[in-house]
C-alpha positions as CSV (number, residue, x, y, z in Angstrom):
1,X,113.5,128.1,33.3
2,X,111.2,131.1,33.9
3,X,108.1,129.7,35.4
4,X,105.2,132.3,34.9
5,X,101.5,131.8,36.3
6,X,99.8,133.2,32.8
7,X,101.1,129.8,31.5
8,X,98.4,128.3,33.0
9,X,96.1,130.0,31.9
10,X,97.3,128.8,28.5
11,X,96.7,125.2,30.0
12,X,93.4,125.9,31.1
13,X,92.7,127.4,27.7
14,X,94.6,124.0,26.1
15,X,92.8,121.5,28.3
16,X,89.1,123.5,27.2
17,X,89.9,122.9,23.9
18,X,90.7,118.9,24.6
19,X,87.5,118.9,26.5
20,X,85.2,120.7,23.6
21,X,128.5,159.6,15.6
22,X,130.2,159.2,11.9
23,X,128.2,157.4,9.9
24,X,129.5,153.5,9.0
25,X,131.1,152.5,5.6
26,X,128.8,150.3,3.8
27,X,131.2,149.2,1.2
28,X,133.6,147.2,4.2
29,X,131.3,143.9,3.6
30,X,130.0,144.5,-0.5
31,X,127.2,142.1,-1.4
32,X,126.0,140.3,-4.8
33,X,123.7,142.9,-6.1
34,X,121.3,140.7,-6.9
35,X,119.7,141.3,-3.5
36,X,116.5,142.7,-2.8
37,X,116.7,146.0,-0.9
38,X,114.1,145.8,2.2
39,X,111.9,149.0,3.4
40,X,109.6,148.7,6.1
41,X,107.3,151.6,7.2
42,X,106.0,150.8,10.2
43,X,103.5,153.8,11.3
44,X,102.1,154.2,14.8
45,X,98.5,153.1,15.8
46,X,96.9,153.6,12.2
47,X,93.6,152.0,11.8
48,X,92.5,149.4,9.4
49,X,90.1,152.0,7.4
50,X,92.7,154.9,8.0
51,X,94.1,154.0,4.6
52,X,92.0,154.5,1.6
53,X,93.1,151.4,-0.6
54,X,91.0,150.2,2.5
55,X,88.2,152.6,2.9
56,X,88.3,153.5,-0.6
57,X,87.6,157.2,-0.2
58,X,84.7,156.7,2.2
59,X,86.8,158.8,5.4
60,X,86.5,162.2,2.9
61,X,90.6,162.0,2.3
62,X,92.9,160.0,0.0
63,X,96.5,158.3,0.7
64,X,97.8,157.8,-2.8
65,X,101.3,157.2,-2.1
66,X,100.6,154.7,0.6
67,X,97.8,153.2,-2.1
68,X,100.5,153.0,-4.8
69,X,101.8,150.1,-3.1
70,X,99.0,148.3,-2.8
71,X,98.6,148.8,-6.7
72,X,101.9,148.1,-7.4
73,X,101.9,144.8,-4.9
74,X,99.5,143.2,-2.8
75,X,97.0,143.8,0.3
76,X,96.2,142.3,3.2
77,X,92.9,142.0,4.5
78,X,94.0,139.1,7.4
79,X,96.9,140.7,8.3
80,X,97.5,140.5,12.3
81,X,100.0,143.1,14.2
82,X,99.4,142.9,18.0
83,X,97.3,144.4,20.7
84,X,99.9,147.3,21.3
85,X,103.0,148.6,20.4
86,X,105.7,147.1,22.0
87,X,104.7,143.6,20.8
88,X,103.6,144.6,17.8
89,X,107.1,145.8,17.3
90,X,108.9,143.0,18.9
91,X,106.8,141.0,16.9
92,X,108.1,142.1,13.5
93,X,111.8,142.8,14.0
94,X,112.8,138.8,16.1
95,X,109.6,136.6,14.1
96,X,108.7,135.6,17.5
97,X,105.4,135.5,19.7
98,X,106.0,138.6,21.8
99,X,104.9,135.8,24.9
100,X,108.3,134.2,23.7
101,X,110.2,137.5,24.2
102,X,108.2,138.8,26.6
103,X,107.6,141.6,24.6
104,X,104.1,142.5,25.2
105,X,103.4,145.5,27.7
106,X,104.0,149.1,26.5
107,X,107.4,150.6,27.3
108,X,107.7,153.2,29.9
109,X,110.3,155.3,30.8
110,X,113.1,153.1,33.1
111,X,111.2,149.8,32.7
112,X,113.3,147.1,33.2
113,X,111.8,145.0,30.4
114,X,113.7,144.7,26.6
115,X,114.8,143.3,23.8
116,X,117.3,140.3,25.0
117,X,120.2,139.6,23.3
118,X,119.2,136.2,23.4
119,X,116.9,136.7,20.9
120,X,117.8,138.1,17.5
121,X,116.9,140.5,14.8
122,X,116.0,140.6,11.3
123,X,118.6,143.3,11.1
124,X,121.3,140.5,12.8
125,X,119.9,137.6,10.9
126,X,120.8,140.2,7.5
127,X,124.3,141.7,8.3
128,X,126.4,138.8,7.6
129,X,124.2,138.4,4.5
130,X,126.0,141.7,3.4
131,X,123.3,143.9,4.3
132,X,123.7,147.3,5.5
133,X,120.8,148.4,8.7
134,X,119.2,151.1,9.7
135,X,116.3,152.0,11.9
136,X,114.8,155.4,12.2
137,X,111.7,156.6,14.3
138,X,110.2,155.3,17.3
139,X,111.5,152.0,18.9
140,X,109.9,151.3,22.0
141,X,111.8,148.5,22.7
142,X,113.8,149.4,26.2
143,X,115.2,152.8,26.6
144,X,118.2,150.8,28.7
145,X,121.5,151.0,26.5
146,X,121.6,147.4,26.3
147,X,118.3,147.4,24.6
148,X,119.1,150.1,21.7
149,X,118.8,149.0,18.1
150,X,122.7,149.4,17.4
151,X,123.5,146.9,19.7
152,X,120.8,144.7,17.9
153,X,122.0,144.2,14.5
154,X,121.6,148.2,13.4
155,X,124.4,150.0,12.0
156,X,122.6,153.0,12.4
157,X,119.6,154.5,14.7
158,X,117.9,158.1,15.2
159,X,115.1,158.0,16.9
160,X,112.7,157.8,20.1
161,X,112.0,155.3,22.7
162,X,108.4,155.8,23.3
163,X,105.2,156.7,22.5
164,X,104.6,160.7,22.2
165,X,102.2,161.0,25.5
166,X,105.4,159.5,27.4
167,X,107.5,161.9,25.5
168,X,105.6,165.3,26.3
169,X,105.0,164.6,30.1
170,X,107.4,166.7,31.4
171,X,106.1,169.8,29.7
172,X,103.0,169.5,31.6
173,X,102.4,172.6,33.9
174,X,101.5,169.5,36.7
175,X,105.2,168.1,35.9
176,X,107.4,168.0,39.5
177,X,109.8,170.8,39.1
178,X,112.6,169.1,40.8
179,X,115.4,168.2,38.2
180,X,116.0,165.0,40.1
181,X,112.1,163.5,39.4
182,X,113.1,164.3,35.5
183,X,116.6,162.6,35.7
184,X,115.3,159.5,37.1
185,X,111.8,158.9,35.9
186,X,111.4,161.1,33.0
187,X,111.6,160.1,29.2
188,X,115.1,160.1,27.3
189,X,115.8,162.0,24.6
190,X,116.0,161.5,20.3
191,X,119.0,159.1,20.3
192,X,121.2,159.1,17.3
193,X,123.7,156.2,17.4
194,X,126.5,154.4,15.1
195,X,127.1,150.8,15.9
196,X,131.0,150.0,17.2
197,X,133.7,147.5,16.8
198,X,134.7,147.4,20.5
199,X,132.7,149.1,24.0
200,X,132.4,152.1,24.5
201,X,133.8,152.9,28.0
202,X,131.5,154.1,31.1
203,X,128.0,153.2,31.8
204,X,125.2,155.7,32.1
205,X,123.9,155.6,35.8
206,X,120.0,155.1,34.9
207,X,120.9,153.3,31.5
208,X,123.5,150.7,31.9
209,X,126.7,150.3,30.0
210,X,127.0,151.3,26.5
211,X,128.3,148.1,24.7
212,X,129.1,148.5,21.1
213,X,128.0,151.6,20.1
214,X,128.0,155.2,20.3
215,X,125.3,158.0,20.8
216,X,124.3,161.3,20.7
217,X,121.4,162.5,22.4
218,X,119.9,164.9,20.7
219,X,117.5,166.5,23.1
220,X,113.7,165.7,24.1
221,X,111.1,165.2,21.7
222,X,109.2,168.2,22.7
223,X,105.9,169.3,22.0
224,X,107.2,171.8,19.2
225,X,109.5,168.9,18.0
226,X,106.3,166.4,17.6
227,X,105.3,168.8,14.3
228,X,108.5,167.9,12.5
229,X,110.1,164.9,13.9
230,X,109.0,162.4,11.3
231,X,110.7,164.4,8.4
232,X,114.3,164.4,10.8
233,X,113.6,160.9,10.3
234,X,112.6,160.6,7.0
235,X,116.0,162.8,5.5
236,X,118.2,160.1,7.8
237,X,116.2,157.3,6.2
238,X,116.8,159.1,2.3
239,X,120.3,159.5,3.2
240,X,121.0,156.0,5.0
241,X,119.2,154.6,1.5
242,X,121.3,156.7,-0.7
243,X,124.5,156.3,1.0
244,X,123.8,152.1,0.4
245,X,123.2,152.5,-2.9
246,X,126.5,154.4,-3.5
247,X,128.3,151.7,-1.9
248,X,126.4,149.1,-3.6
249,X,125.3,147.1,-1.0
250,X,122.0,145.8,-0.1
251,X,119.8,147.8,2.9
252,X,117.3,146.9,5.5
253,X,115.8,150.5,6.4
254,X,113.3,150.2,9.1
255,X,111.6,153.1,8.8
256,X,109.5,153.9,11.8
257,X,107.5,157.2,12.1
258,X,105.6,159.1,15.3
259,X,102.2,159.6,13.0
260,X,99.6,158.6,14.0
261,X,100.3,158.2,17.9
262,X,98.5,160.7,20.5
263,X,98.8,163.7,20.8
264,X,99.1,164.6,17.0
265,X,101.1,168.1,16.7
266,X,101.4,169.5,13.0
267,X,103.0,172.2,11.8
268,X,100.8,174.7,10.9
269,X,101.3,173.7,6.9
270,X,99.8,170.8,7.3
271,X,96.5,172.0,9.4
272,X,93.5,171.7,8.2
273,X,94.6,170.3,4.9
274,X,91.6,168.0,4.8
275,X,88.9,170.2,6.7
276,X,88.1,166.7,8.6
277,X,90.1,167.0,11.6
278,X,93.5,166.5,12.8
279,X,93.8,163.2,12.2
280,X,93.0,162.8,8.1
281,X,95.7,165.7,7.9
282,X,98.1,163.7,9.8
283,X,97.0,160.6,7.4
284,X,97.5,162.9,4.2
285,X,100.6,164.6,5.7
286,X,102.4,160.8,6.9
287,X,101.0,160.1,3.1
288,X,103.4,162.3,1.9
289,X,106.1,161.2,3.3
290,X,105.8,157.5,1.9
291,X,105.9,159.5,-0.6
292,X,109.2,161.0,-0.8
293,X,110.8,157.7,0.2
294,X,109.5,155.7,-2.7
295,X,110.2,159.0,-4.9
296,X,113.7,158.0,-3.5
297,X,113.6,154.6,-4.9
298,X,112.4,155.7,-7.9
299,X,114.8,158.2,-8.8
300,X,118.0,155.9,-7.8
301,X,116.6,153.4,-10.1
302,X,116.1,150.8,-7.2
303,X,112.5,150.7,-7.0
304,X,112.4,147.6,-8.9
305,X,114.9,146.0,-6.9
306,X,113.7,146.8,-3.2
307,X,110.5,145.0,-1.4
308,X,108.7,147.8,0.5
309,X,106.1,146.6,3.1
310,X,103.9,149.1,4.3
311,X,101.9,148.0,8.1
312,X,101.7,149.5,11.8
313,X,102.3,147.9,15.0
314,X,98.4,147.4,16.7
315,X,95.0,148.0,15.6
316,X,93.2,151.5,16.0
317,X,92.5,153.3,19.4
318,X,89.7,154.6,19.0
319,X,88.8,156.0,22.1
320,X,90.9,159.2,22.0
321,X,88.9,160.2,18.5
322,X,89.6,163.0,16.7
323,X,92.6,162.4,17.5
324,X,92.3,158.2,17.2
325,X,92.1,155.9,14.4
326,X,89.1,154.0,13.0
327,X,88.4,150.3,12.5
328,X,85.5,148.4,11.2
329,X,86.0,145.8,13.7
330,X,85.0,144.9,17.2
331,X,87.2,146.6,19.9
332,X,90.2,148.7,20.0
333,X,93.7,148.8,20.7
334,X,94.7,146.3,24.1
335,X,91.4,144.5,24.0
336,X,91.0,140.6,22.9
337,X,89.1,141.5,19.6
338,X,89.9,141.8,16.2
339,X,90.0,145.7,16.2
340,X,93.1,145.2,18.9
341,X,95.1,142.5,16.4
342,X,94.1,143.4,13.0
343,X,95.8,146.1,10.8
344,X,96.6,147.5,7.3
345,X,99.6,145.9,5.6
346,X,100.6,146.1,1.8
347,X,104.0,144.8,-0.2
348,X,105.4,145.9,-3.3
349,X,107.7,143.0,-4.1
350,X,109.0,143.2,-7.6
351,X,109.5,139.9,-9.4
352,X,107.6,138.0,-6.9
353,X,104.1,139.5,-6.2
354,X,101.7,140.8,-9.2
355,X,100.0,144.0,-9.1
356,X,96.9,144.8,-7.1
357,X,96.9,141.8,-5.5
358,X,94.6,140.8,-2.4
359,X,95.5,138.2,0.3
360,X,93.3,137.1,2.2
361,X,95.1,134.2,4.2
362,X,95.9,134.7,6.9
363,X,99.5,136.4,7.7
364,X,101.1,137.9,10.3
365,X,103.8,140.6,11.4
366,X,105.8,137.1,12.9
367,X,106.0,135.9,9.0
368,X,108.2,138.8,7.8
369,X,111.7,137.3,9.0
370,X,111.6,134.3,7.4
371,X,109.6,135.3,4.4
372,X,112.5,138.2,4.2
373,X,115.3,135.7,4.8
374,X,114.8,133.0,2.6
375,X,114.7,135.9,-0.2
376,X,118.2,137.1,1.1
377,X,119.3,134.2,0.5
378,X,118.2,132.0,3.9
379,X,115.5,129.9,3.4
380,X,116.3,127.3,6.4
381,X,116.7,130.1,9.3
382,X,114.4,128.9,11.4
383,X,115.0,125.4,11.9
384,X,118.9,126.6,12.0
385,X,118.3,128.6,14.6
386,X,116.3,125.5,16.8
387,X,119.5,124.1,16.7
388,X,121.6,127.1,17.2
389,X,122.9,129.4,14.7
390,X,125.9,131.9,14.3
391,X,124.8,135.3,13.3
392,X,128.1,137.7,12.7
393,X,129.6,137.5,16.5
394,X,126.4,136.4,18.0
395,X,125.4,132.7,18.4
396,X,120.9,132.3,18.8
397,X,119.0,129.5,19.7
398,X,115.4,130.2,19.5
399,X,112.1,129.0,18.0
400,X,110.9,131.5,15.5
401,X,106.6,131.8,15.2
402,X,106.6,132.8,12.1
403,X,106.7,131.2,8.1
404,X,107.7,131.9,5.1
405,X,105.4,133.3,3.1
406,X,106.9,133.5,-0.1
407,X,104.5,131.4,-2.0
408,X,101.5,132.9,-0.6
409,X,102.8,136.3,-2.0
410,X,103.6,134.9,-5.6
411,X,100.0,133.4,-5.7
412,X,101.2,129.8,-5.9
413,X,98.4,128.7,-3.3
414,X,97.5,128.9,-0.1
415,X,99.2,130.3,3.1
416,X,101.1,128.5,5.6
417,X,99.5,130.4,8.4
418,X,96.3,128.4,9.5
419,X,96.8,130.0,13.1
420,X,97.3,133.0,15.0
421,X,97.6,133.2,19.2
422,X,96.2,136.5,20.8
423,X,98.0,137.3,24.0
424,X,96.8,140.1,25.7
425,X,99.9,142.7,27.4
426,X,99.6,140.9,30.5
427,X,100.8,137.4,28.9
428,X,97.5,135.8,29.0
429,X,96.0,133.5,26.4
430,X,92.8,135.3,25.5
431,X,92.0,133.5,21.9
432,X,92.9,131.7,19.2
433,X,92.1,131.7,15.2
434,X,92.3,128.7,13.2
435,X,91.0,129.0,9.5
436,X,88.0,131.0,9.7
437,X,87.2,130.4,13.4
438,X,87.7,132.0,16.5
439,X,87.6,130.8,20.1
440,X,87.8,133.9,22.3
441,X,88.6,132.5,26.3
442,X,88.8,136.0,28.3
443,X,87.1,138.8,26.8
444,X,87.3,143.0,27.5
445,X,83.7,143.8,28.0
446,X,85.3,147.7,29.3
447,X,85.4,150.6,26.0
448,X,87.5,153.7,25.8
449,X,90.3,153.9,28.5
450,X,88.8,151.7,31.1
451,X,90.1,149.2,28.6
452,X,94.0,149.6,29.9
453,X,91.9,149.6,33.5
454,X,89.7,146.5,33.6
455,X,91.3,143.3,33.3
456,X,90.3,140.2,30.6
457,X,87.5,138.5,32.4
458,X,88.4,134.4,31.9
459,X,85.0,132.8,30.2
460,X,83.8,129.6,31.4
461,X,83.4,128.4,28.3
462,X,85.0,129.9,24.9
463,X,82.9,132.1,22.7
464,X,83.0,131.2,18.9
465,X,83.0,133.4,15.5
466,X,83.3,132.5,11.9
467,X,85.0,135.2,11.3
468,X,84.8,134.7,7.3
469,X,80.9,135.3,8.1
470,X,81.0,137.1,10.9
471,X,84.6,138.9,10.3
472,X,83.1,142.2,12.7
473,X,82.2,139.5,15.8
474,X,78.4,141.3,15.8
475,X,76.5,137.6,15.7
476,X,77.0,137.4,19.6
477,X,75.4,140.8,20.6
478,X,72.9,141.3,17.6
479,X,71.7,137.4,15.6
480,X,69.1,136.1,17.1
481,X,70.5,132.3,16.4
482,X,73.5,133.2,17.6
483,X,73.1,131.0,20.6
484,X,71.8,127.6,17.9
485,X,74.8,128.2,15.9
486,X,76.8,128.3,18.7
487,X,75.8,124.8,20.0
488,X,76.0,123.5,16.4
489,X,79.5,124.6,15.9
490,X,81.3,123.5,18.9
491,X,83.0,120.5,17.1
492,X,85.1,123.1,15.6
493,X,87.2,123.1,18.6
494,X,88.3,119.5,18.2
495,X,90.7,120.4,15.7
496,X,91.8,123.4,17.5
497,X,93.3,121.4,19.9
498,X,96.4,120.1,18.4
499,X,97.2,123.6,16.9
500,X,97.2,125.1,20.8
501,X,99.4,121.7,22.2
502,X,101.8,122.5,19.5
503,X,102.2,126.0,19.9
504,X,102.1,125.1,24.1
505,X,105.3,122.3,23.7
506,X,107.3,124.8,22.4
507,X,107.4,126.9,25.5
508,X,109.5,123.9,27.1
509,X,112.6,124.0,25.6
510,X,112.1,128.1,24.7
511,X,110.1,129.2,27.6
512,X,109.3,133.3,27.6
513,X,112.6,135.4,27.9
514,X,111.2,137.3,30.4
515,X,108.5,138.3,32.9
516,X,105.8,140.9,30.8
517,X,106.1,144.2,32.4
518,X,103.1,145.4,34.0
519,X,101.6,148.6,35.1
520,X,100.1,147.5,38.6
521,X,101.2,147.5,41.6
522,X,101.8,143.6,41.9
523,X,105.7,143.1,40.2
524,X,106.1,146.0,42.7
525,X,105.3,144.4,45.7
526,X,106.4,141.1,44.8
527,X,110.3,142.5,44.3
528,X,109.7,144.2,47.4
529,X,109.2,140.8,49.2
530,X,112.0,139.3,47.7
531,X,114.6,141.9,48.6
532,X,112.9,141.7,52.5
533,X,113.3,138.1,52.2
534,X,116.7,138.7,51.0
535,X,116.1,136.4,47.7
């Protein structure tokens, strides 16, 4: 059992609370067509008001296409990704806690850290289901082979492995010129790979063996490559989708673009489209292409038959503006506030959820696999799987964070979700929500990029917003009776604690998968003990 000292922060934080290649054939496995069709755009680091069925028009530039789903479905205005990529990511695609998977630190080149093949997908969880996968666009989930998506459930991936400034490193003129620093630290290149019946022979020497698939690299994502990369992956995703439908089997497209991720490089068609700045014409630009693929939808006559969710991965970061996103709330990307964890998120569900619908429960990117299985056809996945569960060739036992949401989105009552956990990248327990309260127990006091330099400072005791009333966290630094309400309001802890116990018990019989990767020098230093110590 992995034994890591963040836990106890969590225990601290608990006992507070108690004290206050060729392309596959689709038609090999055809499926009832009954099924709902599943696309999910997941865009990169777009703020809450980057979307204008959010700011409605107030940022000087519109997003129709994206705003057609929200008209056509529902939006979110509690909807929680994570404080980064990675686990935002993580957090979608395996409906666990990224603590659980371990999940939580941004990928780098070579890092060790992945997705396990303990832990499953959506996209494993649907192909005995009939459905046919594909993911396209960034996946920043371990550039190892072991770690790719078409080992994972994906019977098809082209994309990249990390985010852009990772990608365009070794064009800078300060860039080691010796091939060998590039072979073993730099970035991999745009991967294109087909799933496989049996291995493929050899292992890579930085990359581990290949397992079950095959791929193409198709050269670096280059600077030039950044203007047009999301339309190479937009034309695989249009062709996965129509190849599906031909077959007549049910898809799960993940569709995963490089907008709006630093540095943004358009082509020059798209400059200056707005007269705002770079990034509104990379918003109105990424527009466009949710455009096309629900323009696909529409002209194969599936649109009514395939759930689209629109969300990103983290909340804005703001600090690299023009070229950042924009949040009403406190805090950016990789702090403990909610301008780290909260995000845009709209679904177009036909048959279940009514147009121009708003949620405001609270939901989650951990939600979406069993809200997504139980309409495949799998309502009971996650207690099968805490008792262990055969998936295709793969048997799982794990404890899935998430619920199904399927009544919340039909308007039926309330959500399921009364809690969410915010782990910072480190694995720390920095807050919790429950209802409309929020206990914050380490807070990032740092702003702009000291934040990925400064560490959570643990508070002594918890600091507490109604976030219904206070949803931007202000009350602390600007009410005058902020300090009266906060002595009036500590009993709402109390309840608090059996929430936190509940979510703590489960990390004894599914601890975390793995150590969180970590950019200072102390996992360094610790291996470097063990291998003189000869452990």
């Amino acid at each position: 059992m992995l034994r890591l000292k963040h836990l106890g922060a969590v225990a601290l934080a608990a006992a507070w609370l108690g004290l206050a290649s060729a392309p596959p054939t689709f038609a090999q496995q055809p499926a009832p067509p009954a099924k709902l069709n599943i696309l999910v755009i997941m865009a990169d680091d777009i703020g809450y008001w980057n979307v204008s069925a959010y700011n409605r028009g107030m940022m000087g530039y519109r997003t129709p296409n994206i705003d057609r789903i929200a008209n056509e479905g529902a939006i979110f205005t509690d909807y929680y990704g994570q404080q980064s990529c990675t686990a935002g990511r993580s957090a979608f695609i395996t409906g666990q806690s990224p603590m659980r998977t371990g999940l939580l630190k941004v990928g780098l080149p070579g890092a060790k850290e992945g997705l396990s093949d303990k832990d499953p997908t959506l996209a494993e969880l649907l192909k005995p289901l009939g459905y046919a996968t594909g993911q396209y666009g960034k996946n920043h989930l371990g550039d190892r082979n072991e770690f790719l998506p078409t080992v994972h459930g994906f019977d098809e991936f082209f994309g990249n492995l990390y985010h852009l400034n990772a990608e365009d490193e070794p064009e800078h003129p300060d860039y080691p010129k010796n091939p060998a620093f590039k072979a073993r630290f730099g970035p991999r290149g745009v991967l294109k790979c087909v799933a496989t019946a049996t291995d493929t022979p050899g292992d890579d020497p930085r990359f581990g063996p290949w397992g079950k698939q095959k791929c193409e690299d198709t050269g670096p994502l280059t600077k030039k490559r950044m203007e047009t990369i999301d339309e190479d992956f937009l034309k695989a995703s249009i062709d996965f989708i129509d190849r599906a439908n031909r077959d007549k089997q049910p898809f799960f497209v993940w569709f995963n673009p490089s907008r709006m991720h630093i540095w943004t490089r358009l082509k020059p068609e798209s400059q200056g489209k707005t007269g705002l700045g770079i990034y509104p014409d990379g918003m109105v630009e990424h527009d466009g292409h949710v455009g096309q693929l629900l323009k696909t939808l529409d002209d194969l006559g599936i649109a009514n038959n395939t759930i689209v969710i629109y969300t990103t991965d983290n909340g804005a970061e703001t600090f690299t503006w023009p070229d950042g996103g924009t949040t009403p709330f406190r805090g950016e990307k990789n702090t403990n506030w909610e301008g780290s964890y909260r995000v845009p998120a709209l679904v177009r569900w036909p048959g279940l959820v009514q147009p121009r619908t708003e949620i405001n429960d609270i939901f989650s990117a951990e939600d979406w696999v069993q809200t997504l299985m139980a309409a495949a056809g799998e309502p009971d996945i996650a207690a099968k799987l805490l008792q262990g569960y055969r998936a295709g060739t793969k048997s799982f036992k794990v404890h899935l964070d998430g619920y199904d949401q399927r009544d919340l989105l039909a308007g039926k009552g309330t959500g399921k979700r009364r809690e969410f956990f915010y782990w910072t990248d480190d694995g720390n327990f920095a807050g919790l929500r429950y209802d409309q309260y929020k206990a914050v127990f380490m807070e990032q006091a740092a702003h702009g990029l000291e934040v990925w330099m400064k560490p959570l400072v643990p508070l002594r005791a918890p600091k507490l917003f109604n976030l219904r009333s206070d949803p931007f966290e202000r009350s602390e630094q600007e009410a005058g009776d902020y300090v009266r309400w906060f002595i009036e309001h500590i009993f709402v802890l109390v309840p608090a604690q059996a929430i936190v116990a509940q979510h703590l018990a489960t990390f004894q019989e599914f601890p975390p998968r793995q150590r969180p990767g970590s950019f200072s020098i102390d996992q360094a230093m610790e291996m470097l003990m063990k291998q003189e110590s000869g452990d």
